[in-house]
TILUM-766758 format. One record per residue: residue in one letter; x, y, z of N, C-alpha, C, CB in turn. Coordinates in steps of 0.02 Angstrom, whole numbers, plus 50000, padded with zeros to 5 digits. Glycine has a CB too. Layout:
N
aXYZXYZXYZXYZ...
! end
This chain:
498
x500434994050000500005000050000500445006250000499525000150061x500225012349961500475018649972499975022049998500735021649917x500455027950022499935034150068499895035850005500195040750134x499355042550009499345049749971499865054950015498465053249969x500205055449943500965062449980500765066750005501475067249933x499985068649995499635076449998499595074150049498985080249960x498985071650060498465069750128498555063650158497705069550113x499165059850160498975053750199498555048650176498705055550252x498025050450137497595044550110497745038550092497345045850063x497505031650094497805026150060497745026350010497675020850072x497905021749969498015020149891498225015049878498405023649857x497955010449818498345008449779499105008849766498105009949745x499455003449775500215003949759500305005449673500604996049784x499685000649630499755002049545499625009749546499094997349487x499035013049566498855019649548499475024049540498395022449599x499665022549610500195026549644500895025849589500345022849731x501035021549574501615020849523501585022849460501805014949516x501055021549431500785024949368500785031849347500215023849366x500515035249404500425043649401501075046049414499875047249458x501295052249377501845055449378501835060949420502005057049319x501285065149409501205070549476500665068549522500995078249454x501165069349556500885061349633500335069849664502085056049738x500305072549666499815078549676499115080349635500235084249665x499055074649600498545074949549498115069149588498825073249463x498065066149634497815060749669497825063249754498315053749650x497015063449752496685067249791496145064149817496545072649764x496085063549914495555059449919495215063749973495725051649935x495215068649954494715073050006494305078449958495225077850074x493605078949982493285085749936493685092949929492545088049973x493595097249901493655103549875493105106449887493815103949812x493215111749935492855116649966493295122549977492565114250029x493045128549949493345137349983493995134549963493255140650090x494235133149922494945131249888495425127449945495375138849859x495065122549981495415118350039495245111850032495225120350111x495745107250028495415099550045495105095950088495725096050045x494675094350118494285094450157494205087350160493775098650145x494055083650256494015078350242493325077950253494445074350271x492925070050270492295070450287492295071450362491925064550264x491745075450405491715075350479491745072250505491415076650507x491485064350483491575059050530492215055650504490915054050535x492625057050491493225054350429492875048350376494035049750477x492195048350378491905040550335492235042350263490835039250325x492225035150244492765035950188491965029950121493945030150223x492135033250083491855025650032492335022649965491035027749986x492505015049947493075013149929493015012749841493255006349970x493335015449804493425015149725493745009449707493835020849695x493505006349648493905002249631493875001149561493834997349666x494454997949531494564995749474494134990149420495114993849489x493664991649386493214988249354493584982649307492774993049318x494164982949293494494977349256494554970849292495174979249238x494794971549369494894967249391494434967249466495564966849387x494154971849469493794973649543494434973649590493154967249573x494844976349584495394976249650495284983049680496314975349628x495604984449726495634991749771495944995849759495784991849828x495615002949743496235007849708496065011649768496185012349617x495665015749814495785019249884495235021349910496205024949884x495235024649942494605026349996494495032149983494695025850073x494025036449966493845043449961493365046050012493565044549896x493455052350035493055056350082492185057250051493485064250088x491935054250111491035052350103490855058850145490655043250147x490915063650107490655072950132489815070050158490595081450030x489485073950183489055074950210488245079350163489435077950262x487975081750211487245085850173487635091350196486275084950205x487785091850276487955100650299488565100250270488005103550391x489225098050241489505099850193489515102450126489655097250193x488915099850112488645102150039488465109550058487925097250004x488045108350088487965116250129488365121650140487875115750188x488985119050173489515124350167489745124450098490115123150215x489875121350057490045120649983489525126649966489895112149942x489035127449957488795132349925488875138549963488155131049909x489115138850022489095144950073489555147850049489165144150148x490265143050030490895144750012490785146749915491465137250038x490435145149876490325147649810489765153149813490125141749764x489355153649844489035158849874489525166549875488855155949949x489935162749929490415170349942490885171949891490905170350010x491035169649840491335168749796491255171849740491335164349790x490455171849742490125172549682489965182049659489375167549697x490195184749726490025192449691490775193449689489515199449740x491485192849705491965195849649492255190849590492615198749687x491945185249605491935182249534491515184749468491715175849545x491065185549477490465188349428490765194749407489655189649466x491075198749455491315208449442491825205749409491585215049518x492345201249408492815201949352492745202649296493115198449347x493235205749264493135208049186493015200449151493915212949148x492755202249095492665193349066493365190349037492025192548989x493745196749041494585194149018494795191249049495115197949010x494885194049116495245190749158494705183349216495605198049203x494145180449173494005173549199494285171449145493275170949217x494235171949074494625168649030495275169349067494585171348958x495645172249062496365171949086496355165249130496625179149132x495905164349174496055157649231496005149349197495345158049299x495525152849160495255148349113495685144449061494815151849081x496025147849034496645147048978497225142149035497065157048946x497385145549091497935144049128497485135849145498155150649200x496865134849153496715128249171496785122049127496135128449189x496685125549061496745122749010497225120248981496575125148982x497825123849000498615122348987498785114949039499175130549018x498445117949093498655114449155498465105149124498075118249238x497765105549104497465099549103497835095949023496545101049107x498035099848968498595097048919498995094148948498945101148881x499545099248976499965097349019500265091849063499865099949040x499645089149103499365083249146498985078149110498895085849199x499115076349037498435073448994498625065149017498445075348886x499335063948990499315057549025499305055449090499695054949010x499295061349143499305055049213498515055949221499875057549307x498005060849177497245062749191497075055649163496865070449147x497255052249093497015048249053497115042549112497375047948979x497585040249149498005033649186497475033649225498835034049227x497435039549263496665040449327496135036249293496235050249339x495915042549259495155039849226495125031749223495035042949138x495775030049172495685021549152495665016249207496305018949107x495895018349260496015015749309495185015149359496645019949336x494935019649345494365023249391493695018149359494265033949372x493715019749302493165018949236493425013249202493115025849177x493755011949176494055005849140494145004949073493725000849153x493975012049026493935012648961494665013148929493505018248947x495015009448884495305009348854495805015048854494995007948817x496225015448874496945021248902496635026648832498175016748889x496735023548760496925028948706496025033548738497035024548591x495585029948735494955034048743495085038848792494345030148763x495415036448829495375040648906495795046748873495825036248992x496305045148844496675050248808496315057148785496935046848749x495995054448731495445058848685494865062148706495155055148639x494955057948789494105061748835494535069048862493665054948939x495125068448894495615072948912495615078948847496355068448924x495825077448786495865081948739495175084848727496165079148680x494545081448744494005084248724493695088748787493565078748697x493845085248842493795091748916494165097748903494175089048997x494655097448886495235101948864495065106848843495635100048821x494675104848770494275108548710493825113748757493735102548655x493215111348781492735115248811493045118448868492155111548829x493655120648894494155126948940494135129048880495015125848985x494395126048843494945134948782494165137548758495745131648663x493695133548732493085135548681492625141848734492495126748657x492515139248820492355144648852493015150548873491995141648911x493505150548884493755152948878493685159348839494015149748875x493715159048768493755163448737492655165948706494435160348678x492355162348745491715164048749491385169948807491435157548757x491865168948851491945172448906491965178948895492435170748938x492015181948851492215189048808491725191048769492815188748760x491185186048767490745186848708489935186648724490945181148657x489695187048792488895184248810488595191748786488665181448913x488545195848715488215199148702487635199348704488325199948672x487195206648704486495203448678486245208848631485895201748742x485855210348605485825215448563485325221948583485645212348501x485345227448573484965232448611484485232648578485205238748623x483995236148622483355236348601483195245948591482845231748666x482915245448517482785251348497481965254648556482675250048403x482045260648579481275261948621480715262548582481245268548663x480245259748624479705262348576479165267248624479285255248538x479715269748672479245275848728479695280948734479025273148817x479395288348711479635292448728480075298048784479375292648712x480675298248769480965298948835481465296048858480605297948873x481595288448840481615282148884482385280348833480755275548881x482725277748871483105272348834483195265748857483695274348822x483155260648834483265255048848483735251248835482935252948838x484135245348868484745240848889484505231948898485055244248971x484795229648882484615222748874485425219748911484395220448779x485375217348971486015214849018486105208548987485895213949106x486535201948996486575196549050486935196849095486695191349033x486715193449136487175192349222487045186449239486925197149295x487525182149278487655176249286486985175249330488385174649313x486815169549343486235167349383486545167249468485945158949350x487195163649470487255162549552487755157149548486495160049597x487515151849597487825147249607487465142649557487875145749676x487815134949519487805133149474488125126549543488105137249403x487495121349523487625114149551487775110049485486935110849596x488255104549475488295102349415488445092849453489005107449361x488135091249420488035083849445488215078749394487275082549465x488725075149384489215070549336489205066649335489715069849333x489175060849256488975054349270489815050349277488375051249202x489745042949281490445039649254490775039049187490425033649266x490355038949158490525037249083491165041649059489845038849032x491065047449080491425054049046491465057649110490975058648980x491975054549166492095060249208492375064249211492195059949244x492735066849165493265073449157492805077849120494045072049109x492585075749022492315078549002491505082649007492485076048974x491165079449051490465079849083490705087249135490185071049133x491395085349157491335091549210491555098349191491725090149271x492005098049136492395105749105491765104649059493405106249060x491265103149036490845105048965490265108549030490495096348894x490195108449083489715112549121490185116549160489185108349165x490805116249181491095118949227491245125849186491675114549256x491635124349154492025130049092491375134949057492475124249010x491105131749047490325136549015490075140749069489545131048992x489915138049158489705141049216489985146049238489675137649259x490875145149222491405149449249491595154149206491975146149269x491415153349159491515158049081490845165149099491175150948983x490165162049123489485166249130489535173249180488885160749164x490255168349238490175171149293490025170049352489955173749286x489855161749339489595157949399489985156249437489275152949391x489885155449494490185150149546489995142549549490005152549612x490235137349557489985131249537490145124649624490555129149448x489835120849615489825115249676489875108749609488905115149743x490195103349630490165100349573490025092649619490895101749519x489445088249616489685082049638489715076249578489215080049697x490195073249580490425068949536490305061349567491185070749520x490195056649488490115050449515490605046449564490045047049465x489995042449631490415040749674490985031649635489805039849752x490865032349576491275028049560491925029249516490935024049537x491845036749490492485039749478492705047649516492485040449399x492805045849553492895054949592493635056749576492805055549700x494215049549562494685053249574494905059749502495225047649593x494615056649459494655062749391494365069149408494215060449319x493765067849442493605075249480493945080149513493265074749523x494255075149581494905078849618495485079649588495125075849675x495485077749521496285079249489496015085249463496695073449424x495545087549442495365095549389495385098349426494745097849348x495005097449492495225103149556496065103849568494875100149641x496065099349578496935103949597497085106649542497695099249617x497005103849476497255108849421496975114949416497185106549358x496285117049444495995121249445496395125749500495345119149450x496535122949567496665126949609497425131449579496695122549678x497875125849537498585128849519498625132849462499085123749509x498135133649442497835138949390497725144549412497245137549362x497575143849467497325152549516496565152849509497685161849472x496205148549502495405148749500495335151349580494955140049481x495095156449609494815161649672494735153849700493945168549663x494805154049767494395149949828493575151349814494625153449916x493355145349824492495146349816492265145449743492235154649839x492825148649695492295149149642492415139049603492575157949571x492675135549613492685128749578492675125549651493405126649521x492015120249677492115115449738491885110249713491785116849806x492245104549728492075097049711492025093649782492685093049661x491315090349795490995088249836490925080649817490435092149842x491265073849860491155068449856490645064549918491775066449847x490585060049890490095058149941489365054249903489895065649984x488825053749942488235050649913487905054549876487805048149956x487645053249841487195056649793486465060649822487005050949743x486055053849818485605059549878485725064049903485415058149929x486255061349975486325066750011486565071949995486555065950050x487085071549937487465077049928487015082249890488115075149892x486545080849820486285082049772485615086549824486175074949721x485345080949857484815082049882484645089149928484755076549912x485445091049962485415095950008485535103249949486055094450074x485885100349897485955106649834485195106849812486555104249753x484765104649807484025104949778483765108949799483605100249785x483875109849879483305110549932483705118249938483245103850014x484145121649913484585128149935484245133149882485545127249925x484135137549923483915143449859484345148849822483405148149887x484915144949867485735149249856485795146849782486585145949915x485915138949740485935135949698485425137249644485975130849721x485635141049597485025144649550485145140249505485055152949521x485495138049479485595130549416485755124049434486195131049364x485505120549385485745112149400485795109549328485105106749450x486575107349326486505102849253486745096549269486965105649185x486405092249254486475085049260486385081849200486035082149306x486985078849177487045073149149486935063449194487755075249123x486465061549174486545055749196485695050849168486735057049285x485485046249183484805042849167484255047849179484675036249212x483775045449138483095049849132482715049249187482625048049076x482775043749242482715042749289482805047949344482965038549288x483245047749352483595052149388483675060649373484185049149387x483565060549313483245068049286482655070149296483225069049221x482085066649280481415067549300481365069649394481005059749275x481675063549434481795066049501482025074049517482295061549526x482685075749474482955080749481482295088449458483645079249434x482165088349408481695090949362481025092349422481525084649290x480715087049448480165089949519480675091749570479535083149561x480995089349612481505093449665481485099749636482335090849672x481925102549587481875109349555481455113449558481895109449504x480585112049557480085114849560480075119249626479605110249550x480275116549681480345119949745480495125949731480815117449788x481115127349725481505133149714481525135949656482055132349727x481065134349599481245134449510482005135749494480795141449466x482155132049493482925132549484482955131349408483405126649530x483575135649384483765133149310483945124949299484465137449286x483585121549252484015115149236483955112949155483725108449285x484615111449162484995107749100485145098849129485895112849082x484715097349090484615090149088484875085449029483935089349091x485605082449014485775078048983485575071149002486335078948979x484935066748982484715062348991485205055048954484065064248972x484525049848960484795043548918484595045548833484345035348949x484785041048798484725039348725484565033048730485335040248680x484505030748647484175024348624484155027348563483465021548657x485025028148534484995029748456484785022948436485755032448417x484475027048350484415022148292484975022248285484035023148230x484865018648202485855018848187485295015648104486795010148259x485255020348041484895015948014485345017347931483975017748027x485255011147897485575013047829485075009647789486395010547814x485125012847734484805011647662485085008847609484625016847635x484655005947554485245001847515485805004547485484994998447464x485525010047469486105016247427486705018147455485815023647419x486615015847504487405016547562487975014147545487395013047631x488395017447556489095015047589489145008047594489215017747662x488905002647603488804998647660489634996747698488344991447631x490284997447665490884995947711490915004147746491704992847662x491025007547722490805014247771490255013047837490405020047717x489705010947819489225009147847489405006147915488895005347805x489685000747896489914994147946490574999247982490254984847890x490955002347972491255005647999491095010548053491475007247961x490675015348036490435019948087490085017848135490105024448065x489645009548098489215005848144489775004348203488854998648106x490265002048191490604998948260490805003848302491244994648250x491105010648268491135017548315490615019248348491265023448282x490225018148312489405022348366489215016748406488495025048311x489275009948412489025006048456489625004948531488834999048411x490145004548489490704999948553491175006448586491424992348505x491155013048548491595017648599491305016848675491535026248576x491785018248741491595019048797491235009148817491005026748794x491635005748766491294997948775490494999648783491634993048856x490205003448748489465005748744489145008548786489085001748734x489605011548827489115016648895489445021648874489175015348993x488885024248827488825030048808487955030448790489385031448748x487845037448803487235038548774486925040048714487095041648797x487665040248675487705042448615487795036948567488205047148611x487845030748628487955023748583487175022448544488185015948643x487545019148480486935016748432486615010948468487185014248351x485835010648466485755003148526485085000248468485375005648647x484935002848410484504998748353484835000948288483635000648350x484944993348257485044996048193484504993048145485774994548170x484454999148109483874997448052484214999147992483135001748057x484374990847959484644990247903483924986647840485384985247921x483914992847784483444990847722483384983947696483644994347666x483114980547670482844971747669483584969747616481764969547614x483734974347560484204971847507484724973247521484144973647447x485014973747580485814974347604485834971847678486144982947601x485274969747698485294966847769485494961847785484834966247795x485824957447764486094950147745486724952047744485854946147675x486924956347682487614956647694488014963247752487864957447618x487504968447774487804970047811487574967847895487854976247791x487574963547911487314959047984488164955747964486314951647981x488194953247894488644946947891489594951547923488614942947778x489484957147878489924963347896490104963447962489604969747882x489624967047973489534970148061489814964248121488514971748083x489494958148122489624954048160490464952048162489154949048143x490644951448075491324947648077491864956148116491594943847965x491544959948101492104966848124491914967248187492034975248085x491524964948215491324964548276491674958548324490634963948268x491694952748309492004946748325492904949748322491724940048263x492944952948306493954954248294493984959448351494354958948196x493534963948372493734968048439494124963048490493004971148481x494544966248493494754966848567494534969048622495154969248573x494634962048673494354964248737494774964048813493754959948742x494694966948845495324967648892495404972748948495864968948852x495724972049004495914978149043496074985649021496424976349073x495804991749019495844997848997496665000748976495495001649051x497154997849023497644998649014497984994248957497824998649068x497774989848959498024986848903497764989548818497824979448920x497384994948827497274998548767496904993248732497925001448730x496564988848734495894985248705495254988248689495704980648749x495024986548630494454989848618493904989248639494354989948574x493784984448691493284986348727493604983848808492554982648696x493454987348842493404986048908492854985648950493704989548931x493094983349037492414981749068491844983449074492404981349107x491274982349104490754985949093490754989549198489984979649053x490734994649199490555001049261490514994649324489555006949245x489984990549327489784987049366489184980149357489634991749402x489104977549429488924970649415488154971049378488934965949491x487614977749405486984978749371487214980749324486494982649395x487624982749279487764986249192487814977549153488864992849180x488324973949210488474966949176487724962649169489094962249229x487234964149205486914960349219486334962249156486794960349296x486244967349132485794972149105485984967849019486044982349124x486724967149017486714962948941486604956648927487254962948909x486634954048987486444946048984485594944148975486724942349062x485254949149018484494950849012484404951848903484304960849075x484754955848904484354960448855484544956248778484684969848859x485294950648788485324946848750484754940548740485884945548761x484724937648840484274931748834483424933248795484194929148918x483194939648819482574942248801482604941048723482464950148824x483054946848694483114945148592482914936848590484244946148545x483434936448620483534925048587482684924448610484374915848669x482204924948656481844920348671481174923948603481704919948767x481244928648602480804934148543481134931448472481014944548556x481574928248459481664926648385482274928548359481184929648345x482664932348417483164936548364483774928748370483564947248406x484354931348325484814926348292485484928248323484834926848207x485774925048366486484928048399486854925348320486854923248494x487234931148313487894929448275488354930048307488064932648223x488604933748363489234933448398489284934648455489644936548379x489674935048489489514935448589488954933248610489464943048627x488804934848668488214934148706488324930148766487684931148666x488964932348788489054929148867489544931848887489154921448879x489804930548932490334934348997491074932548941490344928449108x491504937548962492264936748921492564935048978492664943648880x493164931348963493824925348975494164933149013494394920148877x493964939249014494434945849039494414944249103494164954049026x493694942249108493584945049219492944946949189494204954249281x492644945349260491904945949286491494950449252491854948049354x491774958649263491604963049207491644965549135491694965849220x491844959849114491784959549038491284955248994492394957549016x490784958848945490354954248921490754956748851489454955048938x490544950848809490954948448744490654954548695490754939148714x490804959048660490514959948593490004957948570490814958448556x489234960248570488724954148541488464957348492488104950848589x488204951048425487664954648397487044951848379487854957248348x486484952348364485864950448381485624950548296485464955848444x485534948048270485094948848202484274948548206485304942648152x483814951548169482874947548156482864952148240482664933648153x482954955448263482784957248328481924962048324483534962148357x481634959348370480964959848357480684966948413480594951448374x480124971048367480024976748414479864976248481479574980348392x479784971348490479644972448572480064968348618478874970348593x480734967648579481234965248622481354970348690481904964448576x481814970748725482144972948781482454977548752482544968448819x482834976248718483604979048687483414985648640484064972148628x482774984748598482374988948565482034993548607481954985548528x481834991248652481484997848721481765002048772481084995048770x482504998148791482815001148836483615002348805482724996948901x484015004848839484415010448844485155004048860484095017448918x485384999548839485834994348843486284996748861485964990848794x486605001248849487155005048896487804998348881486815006449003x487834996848839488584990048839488684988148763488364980648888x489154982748775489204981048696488874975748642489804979448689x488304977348667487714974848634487264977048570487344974848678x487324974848512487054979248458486454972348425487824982748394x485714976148415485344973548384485224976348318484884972848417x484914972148285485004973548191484254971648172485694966848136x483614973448139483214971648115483094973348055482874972248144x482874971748013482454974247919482034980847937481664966647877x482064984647874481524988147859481444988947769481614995447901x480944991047785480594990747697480784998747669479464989147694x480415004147705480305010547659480405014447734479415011647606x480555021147693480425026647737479995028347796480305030147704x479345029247770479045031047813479065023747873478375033747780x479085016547851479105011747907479675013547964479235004447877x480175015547915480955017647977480985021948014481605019747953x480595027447994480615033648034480095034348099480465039347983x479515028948081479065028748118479245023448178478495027448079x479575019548149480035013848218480605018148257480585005748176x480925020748228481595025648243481195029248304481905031848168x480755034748280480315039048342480105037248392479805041348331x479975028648384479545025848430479805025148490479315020248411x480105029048536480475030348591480335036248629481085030348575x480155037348690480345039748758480915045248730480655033048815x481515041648694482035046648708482145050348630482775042748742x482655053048646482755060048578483425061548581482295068648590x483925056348575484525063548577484915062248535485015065248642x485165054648492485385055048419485325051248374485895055548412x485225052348316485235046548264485635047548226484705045048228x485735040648195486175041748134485975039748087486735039448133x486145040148037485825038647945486305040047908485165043547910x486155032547863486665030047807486355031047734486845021647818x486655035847691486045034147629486595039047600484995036447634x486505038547516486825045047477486525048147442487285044347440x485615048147453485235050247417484945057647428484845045847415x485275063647432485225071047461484425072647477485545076947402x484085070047446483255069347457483245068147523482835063147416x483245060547513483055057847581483445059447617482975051747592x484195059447618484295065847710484095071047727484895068847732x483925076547660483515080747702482925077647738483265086047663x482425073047705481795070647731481785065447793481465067547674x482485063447802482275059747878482645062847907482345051947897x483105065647882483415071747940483075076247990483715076747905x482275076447934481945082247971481315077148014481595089447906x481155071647980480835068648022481125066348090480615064147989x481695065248104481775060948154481695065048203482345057148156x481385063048285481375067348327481795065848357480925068548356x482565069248362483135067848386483525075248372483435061048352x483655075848448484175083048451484585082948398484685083948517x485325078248389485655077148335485485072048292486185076448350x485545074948240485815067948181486495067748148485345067748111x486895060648150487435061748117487225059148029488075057348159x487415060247989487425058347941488025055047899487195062447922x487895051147868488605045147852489265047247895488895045247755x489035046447953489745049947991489575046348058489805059948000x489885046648115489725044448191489975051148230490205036648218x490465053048233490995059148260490455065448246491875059948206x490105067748282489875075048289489975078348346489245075848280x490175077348403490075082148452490905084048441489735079348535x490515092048479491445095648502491065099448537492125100448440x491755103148555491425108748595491045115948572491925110748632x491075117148492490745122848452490015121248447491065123648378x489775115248461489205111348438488655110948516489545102848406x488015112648479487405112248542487115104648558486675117148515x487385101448602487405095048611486715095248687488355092148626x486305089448661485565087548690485215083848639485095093948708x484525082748690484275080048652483285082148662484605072548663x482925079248615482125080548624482005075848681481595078748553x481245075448688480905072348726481135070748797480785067648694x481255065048840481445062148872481975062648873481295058348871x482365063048836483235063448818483375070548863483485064648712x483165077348891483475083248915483005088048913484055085248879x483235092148929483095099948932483845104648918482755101849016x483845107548853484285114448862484755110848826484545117948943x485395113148830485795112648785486545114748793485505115648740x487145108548792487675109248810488095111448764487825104748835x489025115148786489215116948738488845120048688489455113048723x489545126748637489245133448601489025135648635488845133948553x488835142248607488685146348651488095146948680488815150848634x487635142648650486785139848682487135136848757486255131148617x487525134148770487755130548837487745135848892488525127248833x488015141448882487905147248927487555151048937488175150148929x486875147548917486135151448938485795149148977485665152348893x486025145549030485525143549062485995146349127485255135349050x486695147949120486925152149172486765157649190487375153049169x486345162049131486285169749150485645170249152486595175349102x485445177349172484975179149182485015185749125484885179749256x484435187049095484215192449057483965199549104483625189549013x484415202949087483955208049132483915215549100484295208649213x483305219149075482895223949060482905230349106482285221149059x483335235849063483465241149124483015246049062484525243749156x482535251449078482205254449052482195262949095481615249849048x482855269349072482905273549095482555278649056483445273949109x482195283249093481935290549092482465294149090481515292849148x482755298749022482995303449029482645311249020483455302048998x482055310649040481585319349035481795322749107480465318549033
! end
């Protein structure tokens, strides 16, 4: 076992050897720019999803901690907001350097924490990265346009001003990037922010804080709060100090968030679940096709929300691209995150348990395993690559949100049948479509009810881009400059000069 150099904390002896700035590994919250332990010292234990071994104990903060967390961004929040918008960019830039800088021991954390494939963890780092520099230099820019009078006498002004304190609540999947794509946008507005991060990856959390703190980010204005969710979340709900809430995580747990809110009407930005299509036509690509298909299903070993979880392939290429998909599917690699394998474990034992369901359900409804469909030779948390052919609408896999590396494939005939199955979902946040016929992408482009659509492509988000989704899928809209509206407030100054 190693201590933590900072704080004494235990650790992992692997963690500990791996990371280069042994100061980037942090097991106490961030509060008023201090590390903080829990009051009762309770600790809760992280661990490594490759192998389930013990990577360390992190500080289990409290409700009246959360409490002071906002007391301390609270006080924070009026000479943060008065700074010029140059100089929060200025902190901003310096965080941004910081987190380049630190990319590989951020990536080693994460993989270690989460279990996704080192190079991914890599590219989540470059894409957190992105949204510092993109608010950064947005920070200079929350214009609005004036309003000509239409009362004599009078002139009128059209403000924004930051809302307040800004609660931001983080899933696992993407714990670095989930937190600079709300953090950097909040701190760009003017906000002060409380951040609680998943209790199964915190330590990527406490590594941005210290980078944050060695950046010169003010005490108060960036606090990362570990601990339970409820409690932690629950005592931010109930504060009238906390004027926003953006949460990324299940629709579940958004809808909860979404009534809590009502109390206090608080701003919220809601990144929900998905249940992309993923659909191609005969006119396609089809090796293009089969290509983007495996990007949009298996990045993040499929816990992503952005993962494709139905594919609807047209009747005269559905044969040969099932035959495609499966064999490029069967050659993934599977393996410990560090070992840079293309797919790694799945989060936990209910995620593992969720593909074995959603495979057995297809098989008993008709569908056709062509490949995987049981636990991998890796360790406990690894399920094999699967794919499902003939998968029938009222499978499992077709209704819910698979979150793994599970991909179902069914026929369709015509347009209007695809678009009308595609919709047939609760959720809204992306599809994709394969076709080269400029007609029909405008026409299901516009039909589909889905925030994004990619088109013969998988790769759309960055940080220039308004990322959400319709229905069930969210409220509001992350990243660009739509991302920093739910931080401010509009405000209407109407002067008499007679």
């Amino acid at each position: 076992m190693q201590t933590n150099a900072i704080e004494g904390a235990p650790l992992a002896n692997s963690l500990f050897a791996q990371i280069g700035n042994k100061h980037l590994i942090r097991s106490f919250g961030y509060m008023g720019g201090r590390w903080v332990d829990a009051e009762d010292s309770t600790t809760f234990a992280v661990s490594d999803p490759a192998d389930e071994s013990w990577i360390g104990d992190v500080a289990k903060l409290t409700a009246t901690q959360a409490r002071q967390a906002v007391d301390s961004a609270d006080e924070a929040f009026a000479a943060w907001s008065r700074l010029l918008p140059q100089a929060r960019a200025l902190h901003l830039k310096k965080w941004h350097a910081l987190i380049l800088e630190n990319r590989e021991d951020l990536a080693r954390i994460m993989t270690r924490e989460q279990g996704k494939p080192l190079s991914e963890a890599r590219g989540e780092i470059d894409y957190a990265a992105s949204f510092v520099e993109f608010y950064a230099e947005e920070a200079k820019r929350p214009n609005i346009e004036s309003v000509t009078s239409h009362l004599p006498d009078a002139e009128m002004e059209v403000w924004r001003e930051p809302v307040g304190v800004a609660a931001l609540v983080t899933p696992w999947n993407f714990p670095c990037a989930m937190i600079t794509r709300k953090a950097a946008a909040a701190l760009a507005a003017g906000c002060t922010v409380v951040v609680h991060p998943s209790a199964e990856t915190p330590y990527s959390a406490l590594a941005l804080a210290e980078l944050a703190d060695k950046a010169g980010i003010p005490a108060g204005v960036f606090n990362v709060i570990t601990g339970s969710a409820p409690e932690i979340v629950g005592a931010w709900m109930k504060d009238n100090r906390v004027r926003a809430v953006s949460f990324t995580g299940s629709t579940g747990i958004g809808r909860l968030l979404y009534s809590q809110g009502a109390d206090t009407v608080k701003r919220l930005v809601l990144e929900l679940g998905g249940h992309a299509p993923f659909i191609v036509f005969s006119d396609a690509d089809i090796e293009k096709a089969v290509d983007q298909a495996i990007a949009a299903k298996f990045a993040t070993s499929g816990q992503d929300c952005l993962a494709a979880n139905r594919f609807y392939v047209q009747r005269p290429v559905y044969d040969a691209f099932c035959k495609a998909f499966a064999e490029r599917t069967s050659a993934l690699t599977v393996g410990p995150g560090m070992n840079d394998c293309d797919i790694g474990p799945l989060m936990n034992k209910s995620a593992f348990t969720k593909q074995a369901e959603h495979v057995e359900d297809a098989v008993q409804k008709g569908a056709k395993l062509l490949t995987g469909g049981k636990r991998h030779a890796a360790g406990a948390l690894f399920y094999e690559p699967t794919v499902l052919k003939d998968v029938s609408d009222d499978a499992l896999i077709f209704n819910e949100e698979t979150f793994g590396p599970v991909a179902g494939i069914a026929p369709f005939d015509d347009e209007a049948e695809v678009v009308r199955r595609a919709n047939n979902t609760e959720y809204g946040l992306v599809a994709y479509l394969h076709t080269r016929d400029p007609g029909r992408i405008y026409r299901i482009s516009r039909a589909l009810q889905f925030g994004m659509v990619a088109v013969n492509r998988t790769k759309v988000t960055g940080a220039p881009i308004p990322f959400g989704g319709m229905k069930q899928s969210g409220i509001g809209r992350e990243g660009a400059r739509l991302g920093m509206e739910a931080f401010t407030e509009v405000k209407y100054v109407c002067r008499d000069w007679g």
